[in-house]
Biopython code that builds the backbone (N, CA, C, O; Angstrom):
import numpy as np
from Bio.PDB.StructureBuilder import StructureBuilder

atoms = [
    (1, "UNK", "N", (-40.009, 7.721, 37.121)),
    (1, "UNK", "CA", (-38.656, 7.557, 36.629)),
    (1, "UNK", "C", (-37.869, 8.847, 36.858)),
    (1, "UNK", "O", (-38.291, 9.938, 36.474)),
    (2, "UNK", "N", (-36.818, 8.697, 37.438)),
    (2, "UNK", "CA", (-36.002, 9.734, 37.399)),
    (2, "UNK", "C", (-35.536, 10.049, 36.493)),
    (2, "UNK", "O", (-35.584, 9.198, 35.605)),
    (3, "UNK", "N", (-34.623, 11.757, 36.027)),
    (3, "UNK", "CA", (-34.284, 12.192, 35.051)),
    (3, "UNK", "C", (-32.408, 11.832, 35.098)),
    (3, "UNK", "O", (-31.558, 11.762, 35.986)),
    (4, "UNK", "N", (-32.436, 11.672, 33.572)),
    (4, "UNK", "CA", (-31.320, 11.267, 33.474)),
    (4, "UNK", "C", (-30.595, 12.664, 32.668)),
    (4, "UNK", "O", (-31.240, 13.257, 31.803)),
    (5, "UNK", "N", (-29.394, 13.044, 32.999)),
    (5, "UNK", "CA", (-28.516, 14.280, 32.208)),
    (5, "UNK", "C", (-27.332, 13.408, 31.345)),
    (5, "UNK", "O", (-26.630, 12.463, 31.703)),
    (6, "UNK", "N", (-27.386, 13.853, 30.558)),
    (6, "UNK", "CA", (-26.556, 12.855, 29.332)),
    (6, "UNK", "C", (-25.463, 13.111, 29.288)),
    (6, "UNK", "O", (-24.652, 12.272, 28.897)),
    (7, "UNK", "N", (-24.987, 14.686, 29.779)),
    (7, "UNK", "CA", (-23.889, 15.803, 29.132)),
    (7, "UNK", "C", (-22.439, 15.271, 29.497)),
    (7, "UNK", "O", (-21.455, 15.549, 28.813)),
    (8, "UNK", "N", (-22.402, 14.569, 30.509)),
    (8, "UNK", "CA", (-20.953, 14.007, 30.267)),
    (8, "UNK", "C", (-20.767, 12.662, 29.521)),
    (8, "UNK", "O", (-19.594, 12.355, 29.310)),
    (9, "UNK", "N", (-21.783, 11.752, 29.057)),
    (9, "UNK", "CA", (-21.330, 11.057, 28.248)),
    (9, "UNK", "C", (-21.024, 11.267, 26.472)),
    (9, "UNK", "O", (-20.267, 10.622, 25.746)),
    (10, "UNK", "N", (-22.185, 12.744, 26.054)),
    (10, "UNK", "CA", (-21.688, 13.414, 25.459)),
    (10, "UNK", "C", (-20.468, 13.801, 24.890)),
    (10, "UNK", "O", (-19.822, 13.382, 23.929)),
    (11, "UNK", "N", (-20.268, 14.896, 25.885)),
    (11, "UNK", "CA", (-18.916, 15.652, 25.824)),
    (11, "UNK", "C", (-17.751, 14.153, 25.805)),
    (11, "UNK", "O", (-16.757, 14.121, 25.080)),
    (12, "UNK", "N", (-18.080, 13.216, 26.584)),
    (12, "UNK", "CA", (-17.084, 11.736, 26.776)),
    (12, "UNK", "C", (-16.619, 11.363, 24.869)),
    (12, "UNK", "O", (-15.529, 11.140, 24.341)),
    (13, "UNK", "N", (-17.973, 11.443, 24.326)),
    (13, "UNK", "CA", (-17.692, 10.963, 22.795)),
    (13, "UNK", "C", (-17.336, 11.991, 21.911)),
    (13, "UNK", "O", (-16.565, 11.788, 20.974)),
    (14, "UNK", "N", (-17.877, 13.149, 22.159)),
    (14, "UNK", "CA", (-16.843, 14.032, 21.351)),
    (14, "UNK", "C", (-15.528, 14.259, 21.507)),
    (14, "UNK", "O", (-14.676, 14.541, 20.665)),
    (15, "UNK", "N", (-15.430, 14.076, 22.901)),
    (15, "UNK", "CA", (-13.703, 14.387, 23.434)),
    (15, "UNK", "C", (-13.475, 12.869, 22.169)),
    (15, "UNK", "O", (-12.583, 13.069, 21.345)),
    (16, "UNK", "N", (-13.816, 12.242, 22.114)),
    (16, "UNK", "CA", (-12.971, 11.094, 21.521)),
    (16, "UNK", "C", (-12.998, 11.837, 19.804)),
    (16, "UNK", "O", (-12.010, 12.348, 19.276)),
    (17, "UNK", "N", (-13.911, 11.761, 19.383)),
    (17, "UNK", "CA", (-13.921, 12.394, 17.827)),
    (17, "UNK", "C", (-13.205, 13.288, 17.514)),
    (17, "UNK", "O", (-12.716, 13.138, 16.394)),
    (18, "UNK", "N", (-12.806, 14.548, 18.251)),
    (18, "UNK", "CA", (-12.075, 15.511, 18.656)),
    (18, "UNK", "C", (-10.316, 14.626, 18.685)),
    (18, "UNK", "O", (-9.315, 15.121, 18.168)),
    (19, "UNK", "N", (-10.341, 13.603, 19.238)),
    (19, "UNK", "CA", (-9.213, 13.183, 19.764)),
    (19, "UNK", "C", (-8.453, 12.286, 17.846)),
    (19, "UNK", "O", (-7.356, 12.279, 17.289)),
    (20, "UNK", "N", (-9.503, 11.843, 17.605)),
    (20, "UNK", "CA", (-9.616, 11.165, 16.620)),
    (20, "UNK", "C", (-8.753, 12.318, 15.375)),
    (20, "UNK", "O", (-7.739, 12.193, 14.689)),
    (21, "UNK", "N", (-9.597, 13.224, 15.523)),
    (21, "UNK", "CA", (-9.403, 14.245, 14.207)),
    (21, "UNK", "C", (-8.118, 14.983, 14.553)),
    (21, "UNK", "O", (-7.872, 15.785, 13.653)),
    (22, "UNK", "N", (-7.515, 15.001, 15.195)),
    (22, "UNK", "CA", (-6.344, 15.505, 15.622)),
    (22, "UNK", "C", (-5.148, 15.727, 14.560)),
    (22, "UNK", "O", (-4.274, 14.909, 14.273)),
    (23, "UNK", "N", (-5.323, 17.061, 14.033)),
    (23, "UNK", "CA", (-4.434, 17.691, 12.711)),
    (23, "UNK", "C", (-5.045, 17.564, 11.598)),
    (23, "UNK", "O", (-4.436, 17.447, 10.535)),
    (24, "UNK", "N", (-5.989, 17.570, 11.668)),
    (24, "UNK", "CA", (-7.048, 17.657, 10.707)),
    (24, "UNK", "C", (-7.049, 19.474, 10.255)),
    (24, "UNK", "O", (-6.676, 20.228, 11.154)),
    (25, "UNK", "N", (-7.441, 20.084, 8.965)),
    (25, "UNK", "CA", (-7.034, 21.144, 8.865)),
    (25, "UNK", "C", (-9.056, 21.859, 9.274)),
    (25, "UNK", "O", (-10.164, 21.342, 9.126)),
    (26, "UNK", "N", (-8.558, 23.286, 9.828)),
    (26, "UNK", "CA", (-10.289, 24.106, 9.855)),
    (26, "UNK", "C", (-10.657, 23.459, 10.446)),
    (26, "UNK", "O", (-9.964, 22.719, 11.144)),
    (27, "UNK", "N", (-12.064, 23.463, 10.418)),
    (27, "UNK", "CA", (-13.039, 23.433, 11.764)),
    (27, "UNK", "C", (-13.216, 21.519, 11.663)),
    (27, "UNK", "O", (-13.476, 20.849, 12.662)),
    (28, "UNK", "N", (-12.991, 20.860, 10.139)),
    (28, "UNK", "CA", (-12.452, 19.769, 10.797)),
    (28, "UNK", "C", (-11.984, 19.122, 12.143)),
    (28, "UNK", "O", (-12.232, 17.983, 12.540)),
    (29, "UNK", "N", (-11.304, 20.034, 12.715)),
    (29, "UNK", "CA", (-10.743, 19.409, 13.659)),
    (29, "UNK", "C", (-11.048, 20.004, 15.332)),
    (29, "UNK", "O", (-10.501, 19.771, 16.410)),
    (30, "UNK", "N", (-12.071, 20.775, 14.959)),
    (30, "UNK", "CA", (-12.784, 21.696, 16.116)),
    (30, "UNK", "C", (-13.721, 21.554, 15.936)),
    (30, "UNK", "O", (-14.110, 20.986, 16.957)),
    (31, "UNK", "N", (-14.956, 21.709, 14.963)),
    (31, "UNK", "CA", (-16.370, 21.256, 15.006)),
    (31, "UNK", "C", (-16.651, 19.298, 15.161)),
    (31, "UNK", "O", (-16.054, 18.380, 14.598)),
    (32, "UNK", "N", (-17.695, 19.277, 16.072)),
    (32, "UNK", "CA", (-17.512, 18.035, 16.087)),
    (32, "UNK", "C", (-18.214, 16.702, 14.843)),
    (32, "UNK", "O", (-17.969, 15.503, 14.716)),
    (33, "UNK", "N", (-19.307, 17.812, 13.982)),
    (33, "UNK", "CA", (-19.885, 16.855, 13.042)),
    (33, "UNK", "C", (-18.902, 17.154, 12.028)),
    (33, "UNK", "O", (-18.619, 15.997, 11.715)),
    (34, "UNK", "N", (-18.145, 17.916, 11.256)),
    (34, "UNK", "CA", (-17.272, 17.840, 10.619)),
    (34, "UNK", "C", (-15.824, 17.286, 11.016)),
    (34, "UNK", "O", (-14.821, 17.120, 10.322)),
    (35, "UNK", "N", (-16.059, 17.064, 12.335)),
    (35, "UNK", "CA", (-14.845, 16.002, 12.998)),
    (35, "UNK", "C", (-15.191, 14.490, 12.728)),
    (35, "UNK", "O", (-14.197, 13.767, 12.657)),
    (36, "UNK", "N", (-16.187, 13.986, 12.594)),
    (36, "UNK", "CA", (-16.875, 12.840, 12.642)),
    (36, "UNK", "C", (-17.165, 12.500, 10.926)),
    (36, "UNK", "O", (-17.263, 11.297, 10.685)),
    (37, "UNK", "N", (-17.263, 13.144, 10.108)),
    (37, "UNK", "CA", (-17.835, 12.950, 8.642)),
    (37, "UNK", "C", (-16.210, 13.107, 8.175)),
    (37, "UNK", "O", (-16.033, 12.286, 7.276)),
    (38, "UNK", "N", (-15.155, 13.735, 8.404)),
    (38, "UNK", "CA", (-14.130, 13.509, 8.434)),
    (38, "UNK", "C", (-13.076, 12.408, 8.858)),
    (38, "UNK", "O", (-12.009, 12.213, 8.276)),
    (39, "UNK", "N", (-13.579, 11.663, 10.054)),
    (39, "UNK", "CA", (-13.086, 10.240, 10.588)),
    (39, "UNK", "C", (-13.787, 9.502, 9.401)),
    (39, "UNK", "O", (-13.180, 9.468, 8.330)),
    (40, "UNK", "N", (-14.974, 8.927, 9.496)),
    (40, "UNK", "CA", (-15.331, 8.794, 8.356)),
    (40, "UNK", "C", (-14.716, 8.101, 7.133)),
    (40, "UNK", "O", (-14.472, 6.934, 6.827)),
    (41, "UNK", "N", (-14.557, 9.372, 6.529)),
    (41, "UNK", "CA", (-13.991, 9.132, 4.998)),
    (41, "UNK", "C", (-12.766, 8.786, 5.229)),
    (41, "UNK", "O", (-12.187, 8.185, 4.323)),
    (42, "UNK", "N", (-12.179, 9.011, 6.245)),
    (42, "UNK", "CA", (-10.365, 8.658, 6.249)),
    (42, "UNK", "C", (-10.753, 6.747, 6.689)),
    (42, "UNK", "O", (-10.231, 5.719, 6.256)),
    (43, "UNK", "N", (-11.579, 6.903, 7.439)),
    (43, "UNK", "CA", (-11.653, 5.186, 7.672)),
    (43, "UNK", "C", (-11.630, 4.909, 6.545)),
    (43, "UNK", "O", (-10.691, 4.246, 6.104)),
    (44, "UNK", "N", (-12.769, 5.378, 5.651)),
    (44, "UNK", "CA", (-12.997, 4.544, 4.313)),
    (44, "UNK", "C", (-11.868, 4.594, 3.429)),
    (44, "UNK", "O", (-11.760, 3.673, 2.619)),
    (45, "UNK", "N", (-10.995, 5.518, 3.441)),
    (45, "UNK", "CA", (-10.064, 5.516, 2.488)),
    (45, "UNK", "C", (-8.942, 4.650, 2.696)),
    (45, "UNK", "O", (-8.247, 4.221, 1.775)),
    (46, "UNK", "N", (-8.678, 4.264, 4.540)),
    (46, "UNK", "CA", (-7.838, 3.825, 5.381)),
    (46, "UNK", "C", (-7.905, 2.023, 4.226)),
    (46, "UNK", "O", (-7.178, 1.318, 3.526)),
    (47, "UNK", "N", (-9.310, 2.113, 4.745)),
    (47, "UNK", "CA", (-9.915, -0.014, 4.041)),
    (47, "UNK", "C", (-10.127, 0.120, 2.975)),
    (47, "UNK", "O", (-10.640, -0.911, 2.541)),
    (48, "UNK", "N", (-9.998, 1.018, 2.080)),
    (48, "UNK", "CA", (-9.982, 0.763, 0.769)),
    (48, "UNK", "C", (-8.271, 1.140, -0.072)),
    (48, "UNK", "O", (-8.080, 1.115, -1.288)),
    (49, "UNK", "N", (-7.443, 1.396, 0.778)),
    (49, "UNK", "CA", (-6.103, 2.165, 0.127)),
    (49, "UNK", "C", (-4.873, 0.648, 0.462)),
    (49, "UNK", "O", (-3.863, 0.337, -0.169)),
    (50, "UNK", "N", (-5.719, -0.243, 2.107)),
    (50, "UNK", "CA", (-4.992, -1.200, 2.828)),
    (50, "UNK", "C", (-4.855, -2.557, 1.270)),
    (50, "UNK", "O", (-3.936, -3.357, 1.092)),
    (51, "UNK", "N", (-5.818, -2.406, 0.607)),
    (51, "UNK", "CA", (-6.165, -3.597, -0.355)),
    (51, "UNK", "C", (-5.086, -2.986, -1.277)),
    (51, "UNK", "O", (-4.075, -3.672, -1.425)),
    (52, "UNK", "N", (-5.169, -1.355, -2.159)),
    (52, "UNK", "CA", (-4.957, -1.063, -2.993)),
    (52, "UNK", "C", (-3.157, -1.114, -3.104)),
    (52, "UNK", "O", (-2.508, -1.048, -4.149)),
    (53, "UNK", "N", (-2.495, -1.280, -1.384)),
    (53, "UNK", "CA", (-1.087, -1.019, -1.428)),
    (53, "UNK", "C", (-0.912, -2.306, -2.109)),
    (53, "UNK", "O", (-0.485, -2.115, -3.248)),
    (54, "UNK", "N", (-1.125, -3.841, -1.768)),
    (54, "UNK", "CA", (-0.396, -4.598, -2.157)),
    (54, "UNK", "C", (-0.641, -4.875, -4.101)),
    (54, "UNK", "O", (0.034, -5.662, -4.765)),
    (55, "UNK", "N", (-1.806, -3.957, -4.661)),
    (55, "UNK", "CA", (-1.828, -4.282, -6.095)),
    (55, "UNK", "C", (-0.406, -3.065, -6.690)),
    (55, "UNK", "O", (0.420, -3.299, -7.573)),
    (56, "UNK", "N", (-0.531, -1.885, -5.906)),
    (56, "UNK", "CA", (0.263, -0.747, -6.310)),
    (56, "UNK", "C", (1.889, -1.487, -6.189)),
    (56, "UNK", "O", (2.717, -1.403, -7.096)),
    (57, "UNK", "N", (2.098, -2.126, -5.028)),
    (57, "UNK", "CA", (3.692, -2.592, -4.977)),
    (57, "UNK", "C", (4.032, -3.874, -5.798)),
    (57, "UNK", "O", (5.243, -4.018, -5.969)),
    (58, "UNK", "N", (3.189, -4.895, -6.376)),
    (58, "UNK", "CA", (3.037, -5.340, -7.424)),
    (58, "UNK", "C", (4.003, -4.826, -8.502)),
    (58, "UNK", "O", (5.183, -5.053, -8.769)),
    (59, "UNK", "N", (2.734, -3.796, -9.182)),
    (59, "UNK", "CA", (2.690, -3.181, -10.132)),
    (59, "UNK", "C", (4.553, -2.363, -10.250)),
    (59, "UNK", "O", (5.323, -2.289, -11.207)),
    (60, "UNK", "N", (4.670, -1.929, -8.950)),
    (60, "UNK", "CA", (5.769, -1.362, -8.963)),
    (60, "UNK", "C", (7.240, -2.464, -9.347)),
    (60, "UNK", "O", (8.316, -2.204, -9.884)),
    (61, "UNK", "N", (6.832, -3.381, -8.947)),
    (61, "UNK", "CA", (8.056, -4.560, -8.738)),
    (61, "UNK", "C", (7.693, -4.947, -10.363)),
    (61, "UNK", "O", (8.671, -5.486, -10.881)),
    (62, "UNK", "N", (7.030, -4.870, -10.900)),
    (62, "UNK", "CA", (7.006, -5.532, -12.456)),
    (62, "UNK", "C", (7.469, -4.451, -13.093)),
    (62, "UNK", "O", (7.832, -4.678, -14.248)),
    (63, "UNK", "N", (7.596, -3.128, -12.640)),
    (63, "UNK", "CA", (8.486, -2.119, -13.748)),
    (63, "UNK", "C", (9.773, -1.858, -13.189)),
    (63, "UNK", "O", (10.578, -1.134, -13.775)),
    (64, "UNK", "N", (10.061, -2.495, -11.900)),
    (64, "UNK", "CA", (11.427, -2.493, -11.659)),
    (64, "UNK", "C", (12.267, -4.242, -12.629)),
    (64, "UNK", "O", (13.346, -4.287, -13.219)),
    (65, "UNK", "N", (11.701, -4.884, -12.517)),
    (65, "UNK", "CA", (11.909, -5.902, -12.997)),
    (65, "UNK", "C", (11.616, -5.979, -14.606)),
    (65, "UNK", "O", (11.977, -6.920, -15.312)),
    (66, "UNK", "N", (11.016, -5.016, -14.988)),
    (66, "UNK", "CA", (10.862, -4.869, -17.019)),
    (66, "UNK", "C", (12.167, -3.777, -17.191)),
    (66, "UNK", "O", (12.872, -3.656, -18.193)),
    (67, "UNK", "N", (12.242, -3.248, -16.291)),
    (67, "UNK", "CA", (13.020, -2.204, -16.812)),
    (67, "UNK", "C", (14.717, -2.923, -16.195)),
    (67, "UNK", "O", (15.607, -2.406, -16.870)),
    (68, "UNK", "N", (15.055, -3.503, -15.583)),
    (68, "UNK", "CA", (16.238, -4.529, -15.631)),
    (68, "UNK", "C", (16.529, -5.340, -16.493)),
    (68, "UNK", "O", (17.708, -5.479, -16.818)),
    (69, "UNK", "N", (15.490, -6.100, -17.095)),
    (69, "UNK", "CA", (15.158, -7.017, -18.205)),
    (69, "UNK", "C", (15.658, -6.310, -19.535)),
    (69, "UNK", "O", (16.429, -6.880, -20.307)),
    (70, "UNK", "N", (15.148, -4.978, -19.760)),
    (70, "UNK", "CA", (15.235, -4.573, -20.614)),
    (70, "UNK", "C", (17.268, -4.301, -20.784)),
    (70, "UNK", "O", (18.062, -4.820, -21.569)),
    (71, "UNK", "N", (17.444, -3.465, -19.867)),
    (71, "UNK", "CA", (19.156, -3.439, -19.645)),
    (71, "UNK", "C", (19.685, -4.984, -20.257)),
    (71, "UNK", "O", (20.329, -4.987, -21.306)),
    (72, "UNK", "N", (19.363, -6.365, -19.511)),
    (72, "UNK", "CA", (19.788, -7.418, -20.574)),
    (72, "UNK", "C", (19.156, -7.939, -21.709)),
    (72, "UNK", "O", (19.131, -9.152, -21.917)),
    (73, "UNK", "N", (18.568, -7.001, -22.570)),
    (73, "UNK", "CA", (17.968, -7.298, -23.683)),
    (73, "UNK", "C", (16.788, -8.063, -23.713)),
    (73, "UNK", "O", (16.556, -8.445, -24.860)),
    (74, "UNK", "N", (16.090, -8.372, -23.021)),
    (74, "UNK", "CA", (14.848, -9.226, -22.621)),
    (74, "UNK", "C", (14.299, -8.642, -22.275)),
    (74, "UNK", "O", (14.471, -7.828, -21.368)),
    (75, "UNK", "N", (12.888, -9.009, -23.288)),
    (75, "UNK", "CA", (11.533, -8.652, -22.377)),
    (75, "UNK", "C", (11.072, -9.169, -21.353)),
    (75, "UNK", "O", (11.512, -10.273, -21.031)),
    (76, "UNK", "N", (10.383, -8.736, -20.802)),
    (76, "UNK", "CA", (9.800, -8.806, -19.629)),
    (76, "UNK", "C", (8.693, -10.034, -19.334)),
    (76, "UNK", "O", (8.616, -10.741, -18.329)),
    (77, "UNK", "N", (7.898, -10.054, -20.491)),
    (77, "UNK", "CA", (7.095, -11.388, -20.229)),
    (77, "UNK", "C", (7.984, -12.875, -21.010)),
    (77, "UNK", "O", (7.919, -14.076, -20.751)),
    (78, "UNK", "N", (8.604, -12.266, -21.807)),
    (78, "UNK", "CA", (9.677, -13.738, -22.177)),
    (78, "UNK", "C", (11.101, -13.927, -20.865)),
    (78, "UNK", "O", (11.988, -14.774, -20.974)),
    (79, "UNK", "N", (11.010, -13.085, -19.894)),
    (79, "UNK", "CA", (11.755, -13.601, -19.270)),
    (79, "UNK", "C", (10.997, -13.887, -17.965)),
    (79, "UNK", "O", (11.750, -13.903, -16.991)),
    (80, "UNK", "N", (9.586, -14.137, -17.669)),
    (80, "UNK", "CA", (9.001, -14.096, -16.578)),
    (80, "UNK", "C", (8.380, -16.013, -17.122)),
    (80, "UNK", "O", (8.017, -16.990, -16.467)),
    (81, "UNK", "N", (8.568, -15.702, -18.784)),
    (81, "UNK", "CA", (7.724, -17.288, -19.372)),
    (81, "UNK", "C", (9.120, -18.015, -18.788)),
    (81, "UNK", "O", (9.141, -18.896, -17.929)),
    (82, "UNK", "N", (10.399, -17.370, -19.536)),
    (82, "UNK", "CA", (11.556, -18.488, -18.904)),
    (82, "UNK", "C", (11.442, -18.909, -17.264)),
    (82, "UNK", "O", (11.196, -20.085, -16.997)),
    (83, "UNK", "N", (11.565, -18.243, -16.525)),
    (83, "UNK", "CA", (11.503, -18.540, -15.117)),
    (83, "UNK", "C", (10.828, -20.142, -14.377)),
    (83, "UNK", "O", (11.242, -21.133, -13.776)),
    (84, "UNK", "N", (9.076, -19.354, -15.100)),
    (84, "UNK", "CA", (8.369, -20.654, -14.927)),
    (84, "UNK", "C", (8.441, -22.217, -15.829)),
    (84, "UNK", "O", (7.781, -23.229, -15.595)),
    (85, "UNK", "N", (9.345, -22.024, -16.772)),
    (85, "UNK", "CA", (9.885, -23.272, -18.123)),
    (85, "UNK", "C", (11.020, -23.752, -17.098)),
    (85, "UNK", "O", (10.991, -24.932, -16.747)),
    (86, "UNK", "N", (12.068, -22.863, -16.572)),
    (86, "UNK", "CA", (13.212, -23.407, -15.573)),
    (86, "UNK", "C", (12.792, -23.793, -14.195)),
    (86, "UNK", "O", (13.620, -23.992, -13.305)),
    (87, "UNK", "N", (11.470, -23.903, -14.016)),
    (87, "UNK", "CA", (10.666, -23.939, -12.792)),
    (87, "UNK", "C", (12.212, -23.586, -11.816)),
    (87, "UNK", "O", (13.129, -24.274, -11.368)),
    (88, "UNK", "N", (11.759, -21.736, -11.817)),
    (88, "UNK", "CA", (12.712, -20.976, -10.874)),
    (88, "UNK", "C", (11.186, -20.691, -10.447)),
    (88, "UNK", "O", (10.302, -20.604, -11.300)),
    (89, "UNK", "N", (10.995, -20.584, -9.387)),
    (89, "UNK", "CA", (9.787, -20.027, -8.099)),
    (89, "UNK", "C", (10.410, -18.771, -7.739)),
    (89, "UNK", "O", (11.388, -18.900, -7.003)),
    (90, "UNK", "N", (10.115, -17.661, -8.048)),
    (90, "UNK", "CA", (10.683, -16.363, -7.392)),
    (90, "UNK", "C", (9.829, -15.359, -7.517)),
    (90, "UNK", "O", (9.329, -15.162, -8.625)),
    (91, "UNK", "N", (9.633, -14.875, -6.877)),
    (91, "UNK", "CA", (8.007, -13.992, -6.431)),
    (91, "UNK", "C", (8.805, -12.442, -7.423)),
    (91, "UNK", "O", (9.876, -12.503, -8.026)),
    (92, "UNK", "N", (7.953, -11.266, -7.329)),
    (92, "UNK", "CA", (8.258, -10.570, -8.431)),
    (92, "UNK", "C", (8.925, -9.671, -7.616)),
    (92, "UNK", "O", (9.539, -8.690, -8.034)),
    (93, "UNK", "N", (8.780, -10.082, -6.162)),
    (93, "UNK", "CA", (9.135, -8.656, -4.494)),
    (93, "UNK", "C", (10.827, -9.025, -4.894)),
    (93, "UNK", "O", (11.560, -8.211, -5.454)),
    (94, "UNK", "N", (11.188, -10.201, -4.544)),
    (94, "UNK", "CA", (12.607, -10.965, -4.763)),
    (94, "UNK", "C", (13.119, -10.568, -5.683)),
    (94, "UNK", "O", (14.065, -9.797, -5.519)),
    (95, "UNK", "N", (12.710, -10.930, -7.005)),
    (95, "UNK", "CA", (13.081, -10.775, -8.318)),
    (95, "UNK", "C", (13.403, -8.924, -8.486)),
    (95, "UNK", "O", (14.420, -8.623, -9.110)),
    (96, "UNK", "N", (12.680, -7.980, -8.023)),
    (96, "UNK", "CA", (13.034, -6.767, -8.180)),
    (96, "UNK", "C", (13.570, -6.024, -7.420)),
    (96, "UNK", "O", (13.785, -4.831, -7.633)),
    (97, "UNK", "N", (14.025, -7.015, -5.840)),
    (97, "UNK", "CA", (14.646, -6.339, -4.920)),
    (97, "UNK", "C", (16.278, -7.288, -5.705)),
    (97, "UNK", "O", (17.246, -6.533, -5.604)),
    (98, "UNK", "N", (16.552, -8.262, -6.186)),
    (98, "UNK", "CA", (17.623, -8.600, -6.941)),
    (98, "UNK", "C", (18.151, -7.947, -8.012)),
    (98, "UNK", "O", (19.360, -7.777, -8.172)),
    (99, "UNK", "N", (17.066, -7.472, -8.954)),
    (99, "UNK", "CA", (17.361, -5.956, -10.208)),
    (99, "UNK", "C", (17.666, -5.362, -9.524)),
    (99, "UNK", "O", (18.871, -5.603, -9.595)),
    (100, "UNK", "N", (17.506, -4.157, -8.258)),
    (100, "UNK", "CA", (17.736, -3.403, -7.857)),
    (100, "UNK", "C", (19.157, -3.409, -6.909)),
    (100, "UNK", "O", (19.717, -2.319, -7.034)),
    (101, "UNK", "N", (19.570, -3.923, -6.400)),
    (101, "UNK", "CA", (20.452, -4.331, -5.159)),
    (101, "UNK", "C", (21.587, -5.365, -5.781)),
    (101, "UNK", "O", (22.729, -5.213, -5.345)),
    (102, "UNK", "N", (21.424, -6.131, -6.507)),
    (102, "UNK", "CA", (22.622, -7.291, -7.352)),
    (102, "UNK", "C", (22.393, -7.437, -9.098)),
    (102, "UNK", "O", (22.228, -8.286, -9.974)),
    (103, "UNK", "N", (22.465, -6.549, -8.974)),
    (103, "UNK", "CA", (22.516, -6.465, -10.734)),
    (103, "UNK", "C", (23.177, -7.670, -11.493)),
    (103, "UNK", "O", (22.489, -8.316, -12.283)),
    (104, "UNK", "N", (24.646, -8.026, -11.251)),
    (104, "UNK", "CA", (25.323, -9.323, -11.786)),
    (104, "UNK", "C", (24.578, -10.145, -11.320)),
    (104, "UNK", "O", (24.074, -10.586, -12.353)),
    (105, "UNK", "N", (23.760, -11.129, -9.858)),
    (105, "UNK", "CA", (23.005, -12.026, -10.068)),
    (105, "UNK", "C", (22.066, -12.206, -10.914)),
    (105, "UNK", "O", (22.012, -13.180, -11.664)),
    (106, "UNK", "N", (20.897, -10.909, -10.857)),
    (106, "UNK", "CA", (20.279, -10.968, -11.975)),
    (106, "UNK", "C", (20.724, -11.221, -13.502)),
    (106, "UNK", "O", (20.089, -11.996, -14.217)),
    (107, "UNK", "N", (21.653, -10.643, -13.874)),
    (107, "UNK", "CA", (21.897, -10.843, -14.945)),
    (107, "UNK", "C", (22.350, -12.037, -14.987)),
    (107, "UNK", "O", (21.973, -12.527, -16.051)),
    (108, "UNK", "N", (23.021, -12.845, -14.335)),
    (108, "UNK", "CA", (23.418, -14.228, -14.266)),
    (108, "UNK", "C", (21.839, -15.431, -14.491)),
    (108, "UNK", "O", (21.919, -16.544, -15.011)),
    (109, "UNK", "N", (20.618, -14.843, -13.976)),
    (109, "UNK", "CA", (19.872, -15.202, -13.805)),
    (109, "UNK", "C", (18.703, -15.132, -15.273)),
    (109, "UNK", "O", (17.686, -15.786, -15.505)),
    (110, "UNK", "N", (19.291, -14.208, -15.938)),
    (110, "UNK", "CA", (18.502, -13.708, -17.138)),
    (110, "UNK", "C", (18.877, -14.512, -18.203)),
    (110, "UNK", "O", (18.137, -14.918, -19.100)),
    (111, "UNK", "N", (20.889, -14.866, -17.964)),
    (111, "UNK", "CA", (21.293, -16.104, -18.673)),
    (111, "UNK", "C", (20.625, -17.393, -18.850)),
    (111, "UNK", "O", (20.235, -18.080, -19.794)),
    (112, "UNK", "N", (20.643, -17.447, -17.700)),
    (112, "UNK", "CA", (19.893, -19.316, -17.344)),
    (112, "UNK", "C", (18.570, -19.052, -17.989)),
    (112, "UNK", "O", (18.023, -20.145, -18.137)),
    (113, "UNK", "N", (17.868, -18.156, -18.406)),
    (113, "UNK", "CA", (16.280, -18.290, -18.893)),
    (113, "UNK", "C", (16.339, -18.238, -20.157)),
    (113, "UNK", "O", (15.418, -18.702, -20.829)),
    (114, "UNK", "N", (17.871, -17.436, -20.958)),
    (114, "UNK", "CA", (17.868, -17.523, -22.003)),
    (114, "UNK", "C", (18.299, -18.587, -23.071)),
    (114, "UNK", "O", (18.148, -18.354, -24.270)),
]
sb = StructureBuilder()
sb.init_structure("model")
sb.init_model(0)
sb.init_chain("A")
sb.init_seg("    ")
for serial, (resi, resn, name, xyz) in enumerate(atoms, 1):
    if name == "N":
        sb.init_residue(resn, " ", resi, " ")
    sb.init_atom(name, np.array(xyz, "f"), 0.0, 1.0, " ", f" {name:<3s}", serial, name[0])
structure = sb.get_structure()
């Protein structure tokens, strides 16, 4: 069997890890196993942060929408119970891009639940 030299497919995958880590701070971004244990954890944080945006913008749209509620004297879960009693269908993205951007609809809207 002939001998095989590996060194450019090597250097082929570090150039990529290297390429990968690009602005990475310290030897992060010049050593290649701390280039690689560094890809890494950013993957993992990448697939675990992709799930966590849509609970975080949620969360955000229900305190833009409690805190509008509150301006027309209503709470927040008695005006989320009215909605579904007036079977109004309006997601909480809608509902707090309307608090934010048309204040008189909303409030027109806080009427009808009350």
């Amino acid at each position: 069997m002939s001998r095989v030299k590996r060194g450019m497919m090597v250097r082929k995958r570090h150039k990529k890890i290297l390429k990968a880590a690009k602005g990475y701070r310290h030897g992060r971004r010049k050593l290649v196993k701390q280039a690689k244990e560094a890809i890494v954890k950013a993957g993992q944080h990448a697939y675990r942060d992709r799930r966590r945006k849509k609970r975080d913008f949620r969360s955000l749209w229900i305190i833009q929408i409690n805190a509008a509620c509150r301006q027309n004297e209503i709470k927040y879960s008695t005006f989320i119970n009215g909605l579904k009693r007036a079977k109004i269908d309006l997601d909480r993205k809608v509902l707090a891009d309307l608090a934010e951007n048309e204040p008189e609809e909303f409030r027109k809207l806080v009427e009808r639940v009350k």
